[in-house]
KOLMAR-469805 format. One record per atom (N, C-alpha, C, O): y, x, z; residue in three letters. Coordinates in steps of 0.02 Angstrom, whole numbers, padded with zeros to 5 digits, always signed. Each point is the difference from the previous one (the first is absolute). Layout:
// KOLMAR-469805
YXZAla...
This chain:
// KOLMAR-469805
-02541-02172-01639Unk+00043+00054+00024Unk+00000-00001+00077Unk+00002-00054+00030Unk-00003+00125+00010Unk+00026-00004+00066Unk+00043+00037+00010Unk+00006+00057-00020Unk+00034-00094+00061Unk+00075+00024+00033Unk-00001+00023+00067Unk+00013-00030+00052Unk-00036+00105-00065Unk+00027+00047+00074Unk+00054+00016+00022Unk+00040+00040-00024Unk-00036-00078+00080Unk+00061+00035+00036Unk-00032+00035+00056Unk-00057+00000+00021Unk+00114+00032-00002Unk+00003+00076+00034Unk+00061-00014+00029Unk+00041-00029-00035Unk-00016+00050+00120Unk+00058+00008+00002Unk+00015+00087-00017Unk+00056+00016-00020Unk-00090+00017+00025Unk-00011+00093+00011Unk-00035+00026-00062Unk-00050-00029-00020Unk+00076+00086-00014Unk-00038+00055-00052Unk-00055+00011+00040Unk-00055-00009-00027Unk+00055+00031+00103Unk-00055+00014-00001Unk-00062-00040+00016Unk-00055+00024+00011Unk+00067-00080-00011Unk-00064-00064-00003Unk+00002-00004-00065Unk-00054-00008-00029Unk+00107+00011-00004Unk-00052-00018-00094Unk-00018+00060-00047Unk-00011-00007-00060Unk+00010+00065+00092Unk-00033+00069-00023Unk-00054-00015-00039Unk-00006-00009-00061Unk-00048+00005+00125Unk-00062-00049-00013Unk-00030-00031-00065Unk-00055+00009-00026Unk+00104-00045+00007Unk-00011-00060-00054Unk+00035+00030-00066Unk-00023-00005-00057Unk+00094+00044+00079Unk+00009+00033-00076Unk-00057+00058+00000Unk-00023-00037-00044Unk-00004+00069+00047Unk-00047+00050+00012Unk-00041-00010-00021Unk-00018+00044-00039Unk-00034-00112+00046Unk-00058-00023-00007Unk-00009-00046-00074Unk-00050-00007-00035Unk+00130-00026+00025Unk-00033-00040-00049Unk+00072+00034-00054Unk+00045-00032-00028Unk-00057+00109+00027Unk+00084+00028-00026Unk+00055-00053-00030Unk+00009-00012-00060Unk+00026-00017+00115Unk+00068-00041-00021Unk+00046+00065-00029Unk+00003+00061+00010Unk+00036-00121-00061Unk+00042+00042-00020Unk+00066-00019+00031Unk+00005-00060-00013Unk+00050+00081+00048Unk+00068-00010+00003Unk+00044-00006-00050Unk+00020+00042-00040Unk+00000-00126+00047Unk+00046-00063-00053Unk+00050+00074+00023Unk-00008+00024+00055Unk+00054+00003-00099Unk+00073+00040+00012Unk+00054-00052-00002Unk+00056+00013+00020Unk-00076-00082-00048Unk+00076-00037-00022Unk+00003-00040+00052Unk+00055-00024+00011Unk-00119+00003+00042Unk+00021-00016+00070Unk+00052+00038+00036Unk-00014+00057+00019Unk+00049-00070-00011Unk+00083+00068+00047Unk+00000-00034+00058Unk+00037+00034+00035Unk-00061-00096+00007Unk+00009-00024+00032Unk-00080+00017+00065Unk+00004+00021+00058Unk-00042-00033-00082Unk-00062+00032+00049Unk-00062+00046-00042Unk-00007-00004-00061Unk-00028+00042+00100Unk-00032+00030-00035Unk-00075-00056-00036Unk-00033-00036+00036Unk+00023+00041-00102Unk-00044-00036-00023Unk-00052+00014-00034Unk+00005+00016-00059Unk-00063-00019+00089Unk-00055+00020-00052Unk-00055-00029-00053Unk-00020-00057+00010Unk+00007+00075-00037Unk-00063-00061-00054Unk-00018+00032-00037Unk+00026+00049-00027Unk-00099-00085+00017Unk-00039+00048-00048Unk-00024-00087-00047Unk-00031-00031+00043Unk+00033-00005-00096Unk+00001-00056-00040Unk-00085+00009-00011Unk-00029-00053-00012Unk-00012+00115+00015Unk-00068-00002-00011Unk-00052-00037+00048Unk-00048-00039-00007Unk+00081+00070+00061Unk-00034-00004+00092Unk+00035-00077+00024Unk-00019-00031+00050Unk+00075+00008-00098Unk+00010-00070+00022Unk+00029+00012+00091Unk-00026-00020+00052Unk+00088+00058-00065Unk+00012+00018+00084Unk+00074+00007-00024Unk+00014+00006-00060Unk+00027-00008+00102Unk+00065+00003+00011Unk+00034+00004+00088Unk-00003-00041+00046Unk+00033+00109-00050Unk-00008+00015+00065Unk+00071+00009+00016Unk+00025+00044-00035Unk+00026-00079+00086Unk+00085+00010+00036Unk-00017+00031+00061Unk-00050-00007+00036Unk+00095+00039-00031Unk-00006+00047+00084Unk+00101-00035+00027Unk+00058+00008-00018Unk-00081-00030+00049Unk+00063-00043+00026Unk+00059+00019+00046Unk+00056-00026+00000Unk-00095+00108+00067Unk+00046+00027+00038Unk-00012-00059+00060Unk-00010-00057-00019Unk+00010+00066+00068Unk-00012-00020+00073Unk+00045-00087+00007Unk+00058-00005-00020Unk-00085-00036+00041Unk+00051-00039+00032Unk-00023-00081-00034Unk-00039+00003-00048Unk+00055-00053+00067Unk-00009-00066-00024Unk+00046-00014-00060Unk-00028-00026-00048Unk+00085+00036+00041Unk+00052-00006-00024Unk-00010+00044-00095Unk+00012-00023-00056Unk-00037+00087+00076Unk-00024+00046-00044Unk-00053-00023-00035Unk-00001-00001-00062Unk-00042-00018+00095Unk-00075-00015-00014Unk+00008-00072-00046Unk-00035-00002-00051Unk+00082-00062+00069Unk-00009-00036-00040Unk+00065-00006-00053Unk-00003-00056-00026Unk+00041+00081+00011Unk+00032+00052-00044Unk-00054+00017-00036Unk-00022-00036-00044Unk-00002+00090+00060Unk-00058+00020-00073Unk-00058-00054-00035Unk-00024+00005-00056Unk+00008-00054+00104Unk-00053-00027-00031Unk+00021-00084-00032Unk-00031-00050-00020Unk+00117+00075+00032Unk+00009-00052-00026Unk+00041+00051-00091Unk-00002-00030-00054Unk+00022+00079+00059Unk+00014+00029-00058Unk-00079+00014-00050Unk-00011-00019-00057Unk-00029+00053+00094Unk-00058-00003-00053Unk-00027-00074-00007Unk-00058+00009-00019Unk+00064-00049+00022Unk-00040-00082-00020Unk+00063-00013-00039Unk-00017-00033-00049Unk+00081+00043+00047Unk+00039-00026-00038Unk-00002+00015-00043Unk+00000-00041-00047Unk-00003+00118+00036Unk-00003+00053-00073Unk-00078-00025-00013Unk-00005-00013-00060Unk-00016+00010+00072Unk-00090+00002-00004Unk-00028-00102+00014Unk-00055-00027+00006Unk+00079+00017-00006Unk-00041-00079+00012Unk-00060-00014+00007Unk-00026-00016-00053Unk-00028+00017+00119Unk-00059-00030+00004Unk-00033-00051-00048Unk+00033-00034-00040Unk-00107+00031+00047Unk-00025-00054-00031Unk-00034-00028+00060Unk+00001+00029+00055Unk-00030-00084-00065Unk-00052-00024+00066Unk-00056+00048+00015Unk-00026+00011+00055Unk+00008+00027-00138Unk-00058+00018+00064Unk+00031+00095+00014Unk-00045+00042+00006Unk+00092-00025-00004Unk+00019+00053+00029Unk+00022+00024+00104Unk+00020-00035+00047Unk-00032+00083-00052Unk-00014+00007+00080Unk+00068+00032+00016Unk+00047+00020-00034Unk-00059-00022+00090Unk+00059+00027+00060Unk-00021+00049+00042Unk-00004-00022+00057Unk-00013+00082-00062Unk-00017+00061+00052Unk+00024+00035+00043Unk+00003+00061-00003Unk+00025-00106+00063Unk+00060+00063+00057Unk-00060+00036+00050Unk-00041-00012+00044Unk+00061+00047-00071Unk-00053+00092+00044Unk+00054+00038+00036Unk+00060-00005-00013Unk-00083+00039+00055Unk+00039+00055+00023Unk-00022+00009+00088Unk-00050-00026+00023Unk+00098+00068+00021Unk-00005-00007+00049Unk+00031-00042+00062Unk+00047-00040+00003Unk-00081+00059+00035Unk+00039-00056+00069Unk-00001+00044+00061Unk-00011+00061+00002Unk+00031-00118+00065Unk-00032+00058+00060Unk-00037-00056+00037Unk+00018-00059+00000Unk-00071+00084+00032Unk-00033-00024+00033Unk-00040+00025+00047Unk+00027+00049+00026Unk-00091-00063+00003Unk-00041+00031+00078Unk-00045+00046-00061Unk-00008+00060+00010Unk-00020-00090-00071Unk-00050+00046-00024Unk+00022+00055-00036Unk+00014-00027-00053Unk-00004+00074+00048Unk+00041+00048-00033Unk-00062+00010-00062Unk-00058+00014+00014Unk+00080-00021-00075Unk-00051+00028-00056Unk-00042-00061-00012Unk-00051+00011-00032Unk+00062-00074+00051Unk-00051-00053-00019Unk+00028-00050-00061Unk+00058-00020-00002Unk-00101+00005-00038Unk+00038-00034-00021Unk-00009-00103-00010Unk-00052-00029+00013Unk+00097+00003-00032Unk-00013-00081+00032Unk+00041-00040-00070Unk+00053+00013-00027Unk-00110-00071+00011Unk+00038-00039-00034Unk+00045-00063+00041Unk-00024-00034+00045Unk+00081+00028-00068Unk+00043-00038+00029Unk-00006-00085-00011Unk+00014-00025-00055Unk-00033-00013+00105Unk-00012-00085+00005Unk+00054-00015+00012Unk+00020-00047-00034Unk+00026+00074+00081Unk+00051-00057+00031Unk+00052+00064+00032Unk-00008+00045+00041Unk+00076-00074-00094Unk+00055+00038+00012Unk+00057-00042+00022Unk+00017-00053-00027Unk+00015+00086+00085Unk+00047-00031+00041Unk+00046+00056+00002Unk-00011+00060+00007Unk+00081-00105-00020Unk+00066+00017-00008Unk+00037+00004+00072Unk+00027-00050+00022Unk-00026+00116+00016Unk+00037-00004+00065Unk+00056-00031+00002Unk+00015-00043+00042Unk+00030+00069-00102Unk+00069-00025-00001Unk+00012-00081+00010Unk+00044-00026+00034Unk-00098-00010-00075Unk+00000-00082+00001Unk-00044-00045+00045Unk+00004-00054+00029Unk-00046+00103-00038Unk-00051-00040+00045Unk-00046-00039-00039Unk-00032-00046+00025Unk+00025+00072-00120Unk-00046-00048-00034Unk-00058+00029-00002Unk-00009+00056+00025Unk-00028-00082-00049Unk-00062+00009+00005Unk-00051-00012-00089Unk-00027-00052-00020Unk+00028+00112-00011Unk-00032-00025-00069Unk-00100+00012+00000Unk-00030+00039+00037Unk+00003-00076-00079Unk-00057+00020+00002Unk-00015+00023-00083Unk+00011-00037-00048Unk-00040+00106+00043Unk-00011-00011-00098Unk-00068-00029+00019Unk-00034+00008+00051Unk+00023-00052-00119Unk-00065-00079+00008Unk-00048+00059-00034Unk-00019+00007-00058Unk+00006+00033+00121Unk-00073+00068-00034Unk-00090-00048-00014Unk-00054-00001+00030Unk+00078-00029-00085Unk-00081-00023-00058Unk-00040+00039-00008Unk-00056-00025-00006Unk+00057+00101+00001Unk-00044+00032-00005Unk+00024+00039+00056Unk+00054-00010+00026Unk-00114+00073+00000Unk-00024+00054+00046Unk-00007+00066-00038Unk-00024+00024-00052Unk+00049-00012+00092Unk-00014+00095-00036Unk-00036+00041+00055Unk+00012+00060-00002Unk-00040-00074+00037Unk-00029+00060+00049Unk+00056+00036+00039Unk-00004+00061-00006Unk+00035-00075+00030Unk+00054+00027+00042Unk+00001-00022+00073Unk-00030-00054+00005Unk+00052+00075+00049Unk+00017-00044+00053Unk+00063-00017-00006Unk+00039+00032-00035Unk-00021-00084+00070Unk+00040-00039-00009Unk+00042-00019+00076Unk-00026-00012+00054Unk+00088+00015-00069Unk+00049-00013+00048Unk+00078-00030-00016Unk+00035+00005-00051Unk-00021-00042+00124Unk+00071-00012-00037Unk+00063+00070+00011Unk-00005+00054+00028Unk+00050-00080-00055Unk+00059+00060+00004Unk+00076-00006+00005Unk+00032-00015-00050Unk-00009+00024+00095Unk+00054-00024+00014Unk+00086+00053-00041Unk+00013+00055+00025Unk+00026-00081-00077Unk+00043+00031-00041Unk+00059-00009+00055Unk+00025-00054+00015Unk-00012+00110+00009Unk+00083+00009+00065Unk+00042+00039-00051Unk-00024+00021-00053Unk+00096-00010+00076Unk+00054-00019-00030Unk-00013+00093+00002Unk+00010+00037-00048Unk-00039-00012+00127Unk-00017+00071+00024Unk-00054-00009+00031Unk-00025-00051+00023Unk+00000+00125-00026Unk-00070+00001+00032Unk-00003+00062+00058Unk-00001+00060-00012Unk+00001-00095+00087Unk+00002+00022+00034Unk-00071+00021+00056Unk-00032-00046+00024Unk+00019+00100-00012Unk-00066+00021+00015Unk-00013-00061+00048Unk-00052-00032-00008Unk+00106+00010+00068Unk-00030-00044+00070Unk-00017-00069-00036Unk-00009-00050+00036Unk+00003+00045-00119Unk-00028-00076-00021Unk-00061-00013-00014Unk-00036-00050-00001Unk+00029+00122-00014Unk-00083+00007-00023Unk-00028-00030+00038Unk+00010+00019+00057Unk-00056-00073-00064Unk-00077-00017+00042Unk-00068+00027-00030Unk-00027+00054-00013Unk+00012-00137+00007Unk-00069+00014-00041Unk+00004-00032-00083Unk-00047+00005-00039Unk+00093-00029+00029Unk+00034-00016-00078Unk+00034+00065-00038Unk+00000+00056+00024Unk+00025-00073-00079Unk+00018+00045-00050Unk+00081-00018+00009Unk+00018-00056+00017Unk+00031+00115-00031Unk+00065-00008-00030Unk+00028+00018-00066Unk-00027+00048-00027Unk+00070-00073+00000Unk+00013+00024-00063Unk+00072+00005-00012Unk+00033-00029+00043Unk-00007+00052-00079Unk+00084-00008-00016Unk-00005-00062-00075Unk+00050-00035-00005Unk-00095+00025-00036Unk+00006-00030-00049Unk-00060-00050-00036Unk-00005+00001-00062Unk-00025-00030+00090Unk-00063-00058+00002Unk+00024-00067-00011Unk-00016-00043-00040Unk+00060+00044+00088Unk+00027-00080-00023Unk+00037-00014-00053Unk+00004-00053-00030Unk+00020+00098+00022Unk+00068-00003-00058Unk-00039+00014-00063Unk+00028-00027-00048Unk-00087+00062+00030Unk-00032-00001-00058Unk-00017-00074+00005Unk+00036-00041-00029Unk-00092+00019+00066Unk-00010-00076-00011Unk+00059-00046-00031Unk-00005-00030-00053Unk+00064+00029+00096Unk+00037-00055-00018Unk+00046+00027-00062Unk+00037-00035-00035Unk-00044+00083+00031Unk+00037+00001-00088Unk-00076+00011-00025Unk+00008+00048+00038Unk-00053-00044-00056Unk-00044-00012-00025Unk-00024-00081-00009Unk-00008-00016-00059Unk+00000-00019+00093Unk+00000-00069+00004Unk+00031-00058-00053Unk-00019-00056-00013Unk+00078+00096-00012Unk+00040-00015-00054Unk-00039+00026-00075Unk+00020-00018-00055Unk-00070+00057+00063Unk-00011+00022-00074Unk-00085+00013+00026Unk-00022+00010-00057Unk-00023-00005+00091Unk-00071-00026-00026Unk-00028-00075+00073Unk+00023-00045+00034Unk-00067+00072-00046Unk-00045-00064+00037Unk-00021+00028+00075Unk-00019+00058+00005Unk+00025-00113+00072Unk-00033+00050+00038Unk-00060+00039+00015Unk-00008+00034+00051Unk-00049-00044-00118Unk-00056+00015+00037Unk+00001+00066-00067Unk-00047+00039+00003Unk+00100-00029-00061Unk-00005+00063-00010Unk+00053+00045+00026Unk+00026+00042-00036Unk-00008-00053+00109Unk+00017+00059+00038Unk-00043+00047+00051Unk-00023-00017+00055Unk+00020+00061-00078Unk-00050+00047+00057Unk+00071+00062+00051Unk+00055+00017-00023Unk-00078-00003+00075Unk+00042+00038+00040Unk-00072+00028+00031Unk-00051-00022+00026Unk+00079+00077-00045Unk-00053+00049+00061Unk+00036+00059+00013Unk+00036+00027-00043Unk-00045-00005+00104Unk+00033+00053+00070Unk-00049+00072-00003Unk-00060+00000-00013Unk+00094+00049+00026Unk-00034+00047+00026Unk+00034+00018+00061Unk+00059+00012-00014Unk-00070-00004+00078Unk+00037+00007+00055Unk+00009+00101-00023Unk-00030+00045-00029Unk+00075-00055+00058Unk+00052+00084+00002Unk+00003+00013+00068Unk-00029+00048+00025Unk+00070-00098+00017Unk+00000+00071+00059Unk+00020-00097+00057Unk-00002-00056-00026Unk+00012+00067+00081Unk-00004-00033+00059Unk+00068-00005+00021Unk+00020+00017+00056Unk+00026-00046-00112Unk+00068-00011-00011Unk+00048+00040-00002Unk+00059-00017+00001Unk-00077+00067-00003Unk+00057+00073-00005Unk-00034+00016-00081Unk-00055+00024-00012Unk+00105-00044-00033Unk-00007+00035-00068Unk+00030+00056+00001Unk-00025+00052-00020Unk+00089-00060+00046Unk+00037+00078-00001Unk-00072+00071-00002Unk-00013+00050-00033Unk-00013-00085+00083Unk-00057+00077-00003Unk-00044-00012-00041Unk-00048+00035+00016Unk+00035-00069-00066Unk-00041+00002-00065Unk+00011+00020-00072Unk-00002-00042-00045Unk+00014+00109+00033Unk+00026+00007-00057Unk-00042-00017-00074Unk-00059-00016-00003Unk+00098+00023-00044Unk-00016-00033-00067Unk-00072+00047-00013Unk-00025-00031-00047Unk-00008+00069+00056Unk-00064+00043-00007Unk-00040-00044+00023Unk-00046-00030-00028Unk+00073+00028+00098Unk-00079-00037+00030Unk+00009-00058-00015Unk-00055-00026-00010Unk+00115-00027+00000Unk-00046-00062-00028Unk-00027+00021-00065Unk-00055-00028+00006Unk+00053+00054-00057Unk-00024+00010-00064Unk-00081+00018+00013Unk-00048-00024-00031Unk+00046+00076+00089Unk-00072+00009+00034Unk-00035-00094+00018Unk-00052-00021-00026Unk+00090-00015+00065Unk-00009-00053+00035Unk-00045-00071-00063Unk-00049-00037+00000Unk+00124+00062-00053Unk-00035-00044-00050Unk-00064+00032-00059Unk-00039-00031-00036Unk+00048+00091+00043Unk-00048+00050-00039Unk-00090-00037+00017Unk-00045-00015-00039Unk+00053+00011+00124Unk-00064+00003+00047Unk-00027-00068-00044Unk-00061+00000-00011Unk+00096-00052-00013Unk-00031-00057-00010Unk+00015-00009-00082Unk+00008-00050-00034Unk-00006+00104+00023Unk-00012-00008-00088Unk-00054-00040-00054Unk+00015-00028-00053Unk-00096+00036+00093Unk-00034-00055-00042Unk+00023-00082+00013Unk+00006-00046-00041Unk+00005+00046+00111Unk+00040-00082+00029Unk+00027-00031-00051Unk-00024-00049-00028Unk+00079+00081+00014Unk+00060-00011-00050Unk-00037-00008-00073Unk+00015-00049-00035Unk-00059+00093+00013Unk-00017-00007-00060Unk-00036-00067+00002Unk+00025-00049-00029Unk-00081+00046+00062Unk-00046-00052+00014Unk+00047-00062-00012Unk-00008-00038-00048Unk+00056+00030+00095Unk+00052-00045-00021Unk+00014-00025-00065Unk-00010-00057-00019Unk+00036+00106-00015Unk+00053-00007-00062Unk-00041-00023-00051Unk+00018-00040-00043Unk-00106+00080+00050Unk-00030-00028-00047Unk-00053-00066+00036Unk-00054-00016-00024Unk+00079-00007+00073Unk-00046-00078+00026Unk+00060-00035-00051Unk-00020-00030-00049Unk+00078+00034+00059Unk+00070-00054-00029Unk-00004+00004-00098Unk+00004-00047-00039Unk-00012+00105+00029Unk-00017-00010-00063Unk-00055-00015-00037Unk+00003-00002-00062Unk-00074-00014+00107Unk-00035-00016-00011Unk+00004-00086+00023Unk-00022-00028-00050Unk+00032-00003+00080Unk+00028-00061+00039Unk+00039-00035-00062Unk-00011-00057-00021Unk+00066+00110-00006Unk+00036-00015-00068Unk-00063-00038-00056Unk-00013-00059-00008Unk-00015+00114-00023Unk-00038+00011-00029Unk-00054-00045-00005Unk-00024+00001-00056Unk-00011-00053+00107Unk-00049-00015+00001Unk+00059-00095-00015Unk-00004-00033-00051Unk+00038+00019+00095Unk+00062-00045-00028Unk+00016+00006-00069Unk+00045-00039-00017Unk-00063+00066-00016Unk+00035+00006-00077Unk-00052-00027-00035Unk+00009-00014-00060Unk-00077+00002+00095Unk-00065+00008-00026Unk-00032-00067+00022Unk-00052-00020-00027Unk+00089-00021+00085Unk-00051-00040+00024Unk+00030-00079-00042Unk+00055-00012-00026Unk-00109-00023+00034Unk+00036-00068-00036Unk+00035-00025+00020Unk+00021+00011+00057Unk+00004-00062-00104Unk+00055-00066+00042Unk-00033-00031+00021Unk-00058-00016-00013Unk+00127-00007+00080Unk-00046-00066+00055Unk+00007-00052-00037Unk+00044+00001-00042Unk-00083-00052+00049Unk+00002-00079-00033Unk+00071-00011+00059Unk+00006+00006+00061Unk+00032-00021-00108Unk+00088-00018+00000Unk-00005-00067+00058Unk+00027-00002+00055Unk-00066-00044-00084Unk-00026-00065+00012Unk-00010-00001+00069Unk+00040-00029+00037Unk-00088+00059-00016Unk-00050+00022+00057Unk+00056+00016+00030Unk+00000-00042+00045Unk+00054+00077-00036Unk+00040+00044+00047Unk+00055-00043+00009Unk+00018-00007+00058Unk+00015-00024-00101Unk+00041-00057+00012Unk-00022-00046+00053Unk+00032-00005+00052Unk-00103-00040-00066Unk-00024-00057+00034Unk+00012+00030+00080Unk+00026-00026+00049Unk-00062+00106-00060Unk-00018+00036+00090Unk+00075-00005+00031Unk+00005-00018+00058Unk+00052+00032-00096Unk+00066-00003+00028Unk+00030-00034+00016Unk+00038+00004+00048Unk-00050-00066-00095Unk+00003-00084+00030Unk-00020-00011+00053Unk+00046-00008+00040Unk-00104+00003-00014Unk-00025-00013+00054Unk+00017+00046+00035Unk+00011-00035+00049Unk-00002+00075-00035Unk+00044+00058+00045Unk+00058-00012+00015Unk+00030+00015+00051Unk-00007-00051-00111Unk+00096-00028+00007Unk+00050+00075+00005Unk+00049+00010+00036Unk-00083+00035-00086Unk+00030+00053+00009Unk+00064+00012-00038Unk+00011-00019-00057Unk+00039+00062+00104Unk+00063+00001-00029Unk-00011+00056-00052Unk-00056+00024-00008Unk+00109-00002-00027Unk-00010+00037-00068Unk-00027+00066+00022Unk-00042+00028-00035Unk+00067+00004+00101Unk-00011+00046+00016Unk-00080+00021+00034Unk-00034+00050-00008Unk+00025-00101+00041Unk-00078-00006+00025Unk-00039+00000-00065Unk-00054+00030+00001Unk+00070-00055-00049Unk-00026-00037-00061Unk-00028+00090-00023Unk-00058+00021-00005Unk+00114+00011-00003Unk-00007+00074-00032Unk-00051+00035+00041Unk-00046+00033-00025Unk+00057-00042+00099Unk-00041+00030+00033Unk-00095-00043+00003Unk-00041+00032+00033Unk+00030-00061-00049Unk-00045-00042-00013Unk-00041+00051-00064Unk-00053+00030+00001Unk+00106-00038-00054Unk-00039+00040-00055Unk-00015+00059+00019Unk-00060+00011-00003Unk+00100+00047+00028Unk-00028+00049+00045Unk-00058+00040-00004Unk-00030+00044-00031Unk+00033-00103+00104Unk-00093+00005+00042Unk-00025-00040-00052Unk-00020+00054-00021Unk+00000-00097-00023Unk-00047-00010-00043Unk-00016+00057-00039Unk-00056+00024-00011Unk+00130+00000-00013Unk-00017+00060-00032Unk-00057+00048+00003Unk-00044+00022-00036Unk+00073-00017+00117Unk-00036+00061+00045Unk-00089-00016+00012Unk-00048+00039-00001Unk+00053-00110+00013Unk-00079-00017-00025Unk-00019+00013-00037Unk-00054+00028+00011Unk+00070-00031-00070Unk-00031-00004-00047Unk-00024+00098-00029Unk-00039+00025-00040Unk+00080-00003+00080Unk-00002+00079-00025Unk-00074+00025+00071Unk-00045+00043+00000Unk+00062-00083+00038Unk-00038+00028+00055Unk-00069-00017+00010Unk-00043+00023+00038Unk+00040-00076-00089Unk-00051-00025-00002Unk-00036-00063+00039Unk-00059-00019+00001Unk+00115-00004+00027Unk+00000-00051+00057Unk+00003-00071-00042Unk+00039-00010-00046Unk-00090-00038+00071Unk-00028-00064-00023Unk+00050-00044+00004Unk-00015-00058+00015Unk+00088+00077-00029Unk+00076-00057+00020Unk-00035-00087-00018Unk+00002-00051+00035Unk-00027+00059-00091Unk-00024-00080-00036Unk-00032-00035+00064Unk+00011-00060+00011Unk-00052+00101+00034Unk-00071-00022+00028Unk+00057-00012+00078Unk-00005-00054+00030Unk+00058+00109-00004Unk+00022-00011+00063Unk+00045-00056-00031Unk+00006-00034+00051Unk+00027+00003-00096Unk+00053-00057-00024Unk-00058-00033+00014Unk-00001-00019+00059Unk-00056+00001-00094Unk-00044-00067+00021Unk-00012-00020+00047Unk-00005-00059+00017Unk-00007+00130+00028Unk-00025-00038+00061Unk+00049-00040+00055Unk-00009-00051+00034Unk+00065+00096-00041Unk+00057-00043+00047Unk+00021-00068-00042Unk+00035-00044+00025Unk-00065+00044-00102Unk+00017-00079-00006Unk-00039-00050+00022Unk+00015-00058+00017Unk-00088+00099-00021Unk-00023-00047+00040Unk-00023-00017+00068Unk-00045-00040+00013Unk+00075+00070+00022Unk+00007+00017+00091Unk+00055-00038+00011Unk+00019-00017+00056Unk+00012+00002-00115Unk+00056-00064+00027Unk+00070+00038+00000Unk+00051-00034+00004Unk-00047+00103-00008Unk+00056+00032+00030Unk+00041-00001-00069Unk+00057+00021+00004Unk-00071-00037-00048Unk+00058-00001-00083Unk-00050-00060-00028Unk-00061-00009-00001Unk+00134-00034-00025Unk+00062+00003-00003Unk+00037-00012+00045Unk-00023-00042+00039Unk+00103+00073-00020Unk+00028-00010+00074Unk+00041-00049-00003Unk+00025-00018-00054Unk-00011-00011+00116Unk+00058-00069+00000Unk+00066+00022-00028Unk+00021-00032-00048Unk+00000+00061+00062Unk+00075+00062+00004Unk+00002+00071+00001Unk-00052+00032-00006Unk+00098-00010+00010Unk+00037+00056-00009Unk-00044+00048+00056Unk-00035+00050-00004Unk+00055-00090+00050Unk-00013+00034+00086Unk-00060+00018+00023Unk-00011+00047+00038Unk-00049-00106-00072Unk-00050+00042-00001Unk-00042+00050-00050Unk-00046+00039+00007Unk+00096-00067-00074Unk-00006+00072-00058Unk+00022+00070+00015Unk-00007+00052-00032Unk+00028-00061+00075Unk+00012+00081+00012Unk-00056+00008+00056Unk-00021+00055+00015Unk-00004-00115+00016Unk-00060+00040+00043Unk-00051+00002-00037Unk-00036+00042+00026Unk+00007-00064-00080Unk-00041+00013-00044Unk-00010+00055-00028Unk-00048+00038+00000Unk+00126-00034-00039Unk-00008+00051-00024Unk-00005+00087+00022Unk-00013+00052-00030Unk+00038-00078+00120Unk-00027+00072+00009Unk-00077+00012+00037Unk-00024+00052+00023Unk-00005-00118-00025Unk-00074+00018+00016Unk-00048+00016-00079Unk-00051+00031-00015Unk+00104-00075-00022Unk-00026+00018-00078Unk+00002+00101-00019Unk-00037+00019-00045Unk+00078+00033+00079Unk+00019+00031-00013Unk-00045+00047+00041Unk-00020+00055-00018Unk+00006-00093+00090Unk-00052+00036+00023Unk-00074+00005-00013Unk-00036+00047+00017Unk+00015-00116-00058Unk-00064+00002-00001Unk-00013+00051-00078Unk-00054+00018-00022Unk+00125-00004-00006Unk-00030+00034-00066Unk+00001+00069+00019Unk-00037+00036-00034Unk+00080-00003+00093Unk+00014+00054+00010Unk-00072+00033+00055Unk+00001+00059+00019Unk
């Protein structure tokens, strides 16, 4: 299943249109769409951080994720490129000052930028980054109900921080322009699904011993399976890059401290 959010009708036009969602009526609380064939489920949340994780915390509650289900926040932003659109690496919270990364395992052909979620979006902030009213706040109520590397965020810039002068037409135009994007998308994730449903089990054995010697905590541990995962779909020799750093001396590690440096050169040499 994927879970679109939307803060705006007119960013999820698009998606009811294309893959005809039907509108849940017994949702009274946000508008909700899904179609159970297309494996999509779509909340439009209304502007704001507060709003935004509000809804994505009501559809995962009513609706409960599985591991391998996705997280899709689309919509618009403001930024220098007007009409471009960007997948999101690294979202920062003005209000706090945090800083999240979704752990993007796979590529979709997009460019890529970070994006900064303000409380308001004021034209004199714009640089050369993205703004948003609601990016961070999907992540962190999202965070609670899937995994980070099945969150995707992607932007279509609208206007150069004056939304007031962007009415609901032209973003619908804005997101219209990148209609195969989006498709291409929806069916890379359900195919990504799809090929996971299909591939074998890891030797249990094998992945334990690698975590041992990594000294990985439960959470590294999860992320470990991952990127093997992701090897294994991508076609990448994981068995052959584990041998060789065992035998380059670099695994098994003394501690903790240098398991985490392992494991993120382990993460680079598969990526």
């Amino acid at each position: 299943m994927i879970y679109i959010i939307t803060a705006l009708y007119s960013e999820a036009q698009i998606f009811i249109g294309q893959y005809h969602l039907k509108k849940n009526v017994a949702n009274t609380r946000f508008q909700e769409f899904f179609r159970e064939e297309e494996q999509i489920r779509l909340i439009i949340s209304g502007p704001g951080e507060i709003a935004a994780a509000a809804a994505v915390a009501s559809l995962c509650t009513l609706y409960p994720p599985s591991e391998r289900d996705w997280l899709f926040h689309v919509g618009v932003c403001a930024g220098a490129q007007t009409g471009e659109i960007f997948l999101c690496h690294k979202l920062i919270e003005e209000t706090t000052g945090k800083t999240f990364y979704p752990d993007l395992l796979y590529r979709y052909g997009l460019p890529e930028s970070a994006i900064t979620t303000a409380a308001k979006i004021r034209e004199e902030s714009v640089g050369a980054g993205l703004i948003d009213l609601e990016a961070c706040a999907v992540y962190q109520a999202g965070s609670y109900f899937f995994q980070t590397h099945r969150m995707l965020f992607v932007k279509v810039v609208s206007d150069n921080g004056n939304p007031k002068q962007v009415t609901a037409e032209q973003i619908g135009r804005y997101m219209q322009a990148h209609r195969e994007r989006f498709v291409q998308i929806i069916s890379m994730l359900n195919e990504i699904t799809d090929q996971e449903q299909k591939e074998p089990p890891m030797q249990e054995e094998r992945i334990r011993q690698l975590s041992g010697d990594l000294h990985c905590s439960k959470a590294m541990e999860d992320s470990l399976r991952q990127y093997l995962r992701y090897a294994c779909l991508a076609g990448i020799d994981a068995p052959g890059v584990i041998r060789q750093m065992y035998q380059s001396g670099l695994l098994p590690c003394a501690g903790k401290k240098e398991g985490k440096q392992r494991f993120e050169e382990l993460k680079k040499r598969l990526l």
